[in-house]
C-alpha positions in Angstrom: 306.4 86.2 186.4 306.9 84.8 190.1 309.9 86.8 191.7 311.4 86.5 195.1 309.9 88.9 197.7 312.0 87.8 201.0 313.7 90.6 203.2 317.3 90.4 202.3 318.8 90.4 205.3 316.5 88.6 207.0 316.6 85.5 204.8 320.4 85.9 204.6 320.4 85.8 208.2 318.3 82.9 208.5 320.9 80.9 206.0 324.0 82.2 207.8 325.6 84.4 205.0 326.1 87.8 205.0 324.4 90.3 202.9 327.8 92.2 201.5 328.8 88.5 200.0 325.4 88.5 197.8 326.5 92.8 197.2 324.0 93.9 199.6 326.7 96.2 201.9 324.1 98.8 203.7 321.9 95.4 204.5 322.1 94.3 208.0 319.7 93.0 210.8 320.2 92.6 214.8 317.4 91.3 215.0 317.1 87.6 217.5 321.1 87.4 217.4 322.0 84.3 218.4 318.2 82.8 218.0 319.6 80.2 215.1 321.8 78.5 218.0 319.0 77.3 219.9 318.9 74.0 218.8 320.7 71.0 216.9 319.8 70.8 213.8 318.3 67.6 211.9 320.2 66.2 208.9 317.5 67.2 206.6 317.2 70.6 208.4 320.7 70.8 206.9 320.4 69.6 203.2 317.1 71.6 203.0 318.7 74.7 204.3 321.5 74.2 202.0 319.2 73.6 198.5 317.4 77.2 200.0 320.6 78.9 200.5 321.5 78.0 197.3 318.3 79.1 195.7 318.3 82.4 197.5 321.9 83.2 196.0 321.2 82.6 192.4 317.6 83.9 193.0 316.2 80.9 191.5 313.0 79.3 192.9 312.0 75.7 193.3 310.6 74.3 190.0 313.6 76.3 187.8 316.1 74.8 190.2 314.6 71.1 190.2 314.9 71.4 186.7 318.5 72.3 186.9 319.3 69.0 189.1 317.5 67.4 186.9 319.7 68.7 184.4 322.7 68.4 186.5 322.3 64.6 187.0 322.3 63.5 183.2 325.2 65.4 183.1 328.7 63.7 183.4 330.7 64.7 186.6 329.3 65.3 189.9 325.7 66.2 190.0 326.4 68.5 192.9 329.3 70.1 190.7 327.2 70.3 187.7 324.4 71.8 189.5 326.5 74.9 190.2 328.2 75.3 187.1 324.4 75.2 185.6 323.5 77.9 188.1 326.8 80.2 187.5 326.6 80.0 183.3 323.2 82.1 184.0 323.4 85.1 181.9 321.9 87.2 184.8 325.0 85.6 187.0 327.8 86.4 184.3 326.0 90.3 184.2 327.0 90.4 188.1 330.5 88.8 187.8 331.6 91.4 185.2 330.5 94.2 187.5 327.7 96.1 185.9 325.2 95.1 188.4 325.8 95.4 192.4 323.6 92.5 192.8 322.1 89.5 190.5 318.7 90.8 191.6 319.4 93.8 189.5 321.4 91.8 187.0 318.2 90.1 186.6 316.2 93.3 186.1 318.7 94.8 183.8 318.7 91.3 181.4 314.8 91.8 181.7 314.8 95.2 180.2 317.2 93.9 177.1 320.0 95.8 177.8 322.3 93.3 176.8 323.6 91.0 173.6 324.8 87.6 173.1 327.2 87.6 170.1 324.9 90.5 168.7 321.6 89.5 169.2 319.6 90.9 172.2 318.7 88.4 175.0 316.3 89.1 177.7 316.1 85.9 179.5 317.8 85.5 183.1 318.4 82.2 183.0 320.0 82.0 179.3 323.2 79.8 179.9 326.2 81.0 178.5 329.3 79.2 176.6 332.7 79.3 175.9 333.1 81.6 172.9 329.9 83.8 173.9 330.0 87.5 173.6 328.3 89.5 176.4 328.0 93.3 175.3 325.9 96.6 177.0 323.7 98.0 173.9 325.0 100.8 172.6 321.8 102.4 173.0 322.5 101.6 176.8 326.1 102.6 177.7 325.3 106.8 178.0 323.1 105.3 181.0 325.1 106.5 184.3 324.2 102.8 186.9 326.3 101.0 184.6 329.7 103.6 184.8 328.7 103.6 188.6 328.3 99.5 189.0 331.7 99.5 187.4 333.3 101.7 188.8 332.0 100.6 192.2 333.0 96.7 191.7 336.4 97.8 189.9 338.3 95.8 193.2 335.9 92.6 192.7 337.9 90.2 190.7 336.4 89.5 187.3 336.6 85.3 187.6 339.3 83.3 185.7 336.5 81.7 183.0 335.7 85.2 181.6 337.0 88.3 181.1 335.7 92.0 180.8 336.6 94.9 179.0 335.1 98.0 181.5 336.2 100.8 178.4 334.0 99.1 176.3 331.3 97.4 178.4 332.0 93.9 176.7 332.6 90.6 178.4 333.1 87.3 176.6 333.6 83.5 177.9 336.7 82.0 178.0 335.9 78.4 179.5 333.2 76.7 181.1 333.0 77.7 184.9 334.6 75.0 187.3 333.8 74.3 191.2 336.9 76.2 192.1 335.6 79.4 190.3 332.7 79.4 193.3 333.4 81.6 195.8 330.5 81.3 198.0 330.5 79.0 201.0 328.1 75.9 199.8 328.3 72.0 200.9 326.0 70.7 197.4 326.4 67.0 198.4 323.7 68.1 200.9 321.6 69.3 198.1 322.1 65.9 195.9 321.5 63.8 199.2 318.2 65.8 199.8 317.0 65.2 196.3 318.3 61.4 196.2 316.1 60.2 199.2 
């Protein structure tokens, strides 16, 4: 299975976000401050560093998140819009938005090892896409396991979003509404990503 390698906070440097945004808060560099404002960048320098920003967040790599534009673009709505809804239903995402991983790299590790069910059946697949009704539960043969207690306990003051909501006493999570654009807190521009992929 092909997994993303990079340095964290090198890479987040090189894409101007911060490592506590992606849950990464002991992560830093001061390494070449300053070297990313030594030149103007291109318009396609732009979109491309956008589409790789983007990738680097959901920890997605090139062919799965093609795939997902395509996806996006037969939807109706904005392609750019659609893109990111695609990218925040991820099961590994909604693991990290309910707080029982610090980061969607371990989200990802922790849907790998089956630790979790989708209205009662176990799902070990990342990129599973969630839907409104879903039920996201820990196993019960997982809850006496102490990372999840201190994941929750740890991202108690990160707001559980608006589409879903979590039960911490119980380790259950289920999905109210499909995400919207709004529900995206991270700083991304994704008409650069459907302009880059139009040309």
């Amino acid at each position: 299975m092909a997994r993303n390698t990079q340095p964290i906070a090198k890479r987040c440097k090189s894409l101007g976000i911060t490592p506590a945004s992606l849950g990464y808060y002991k992560k830093e560099t001061t390494r070449n401050p300053g070297g990313q404002a030594r030149r103007k960048k291109s318009e396609y320098a732009m979109q491309l560093q956008e589409k790789q920003k983007v990738k680097f967040i959901y920890g997605v790599l090139e062919k799965q998140f093609h795939g997902y534009y395509e996806k996006a673009t037969r939807m109706p709505g904005k392609a750019g819009d659609n893109l990111l809804i695609l990218l925040e239903s991820r099961l590994d995402n909604v693991v990290y938005r309910m707080g029982l991983a610090m980061t969607r790299r371990e989200a990802r590790q922790m849907v790998n090892h089956g630790h979790f069910t989708v209205n009662g059946r176990k799902v070990n697949i990342p990129s599973y896409q969630v839907k409104p009704g879903m039920v996201i539960e820990l196993k019960e043969s997982s809850r006496n396991i102490a990372r999840f207690k201190e994941n929750v306990e740890a991202n108690s003051h990160r707001a559980i979003p608006a589409w879903m909501q979590f039960d911490a006493e119980h380790m259950v999570g289920r999905i109210n509404a499909v995400p919207t654009r709004e529900d995206i807190d991270m700083p991304i521009e994704e008409h650069l990503i459907v302009e880059l992929y139009s040309k």
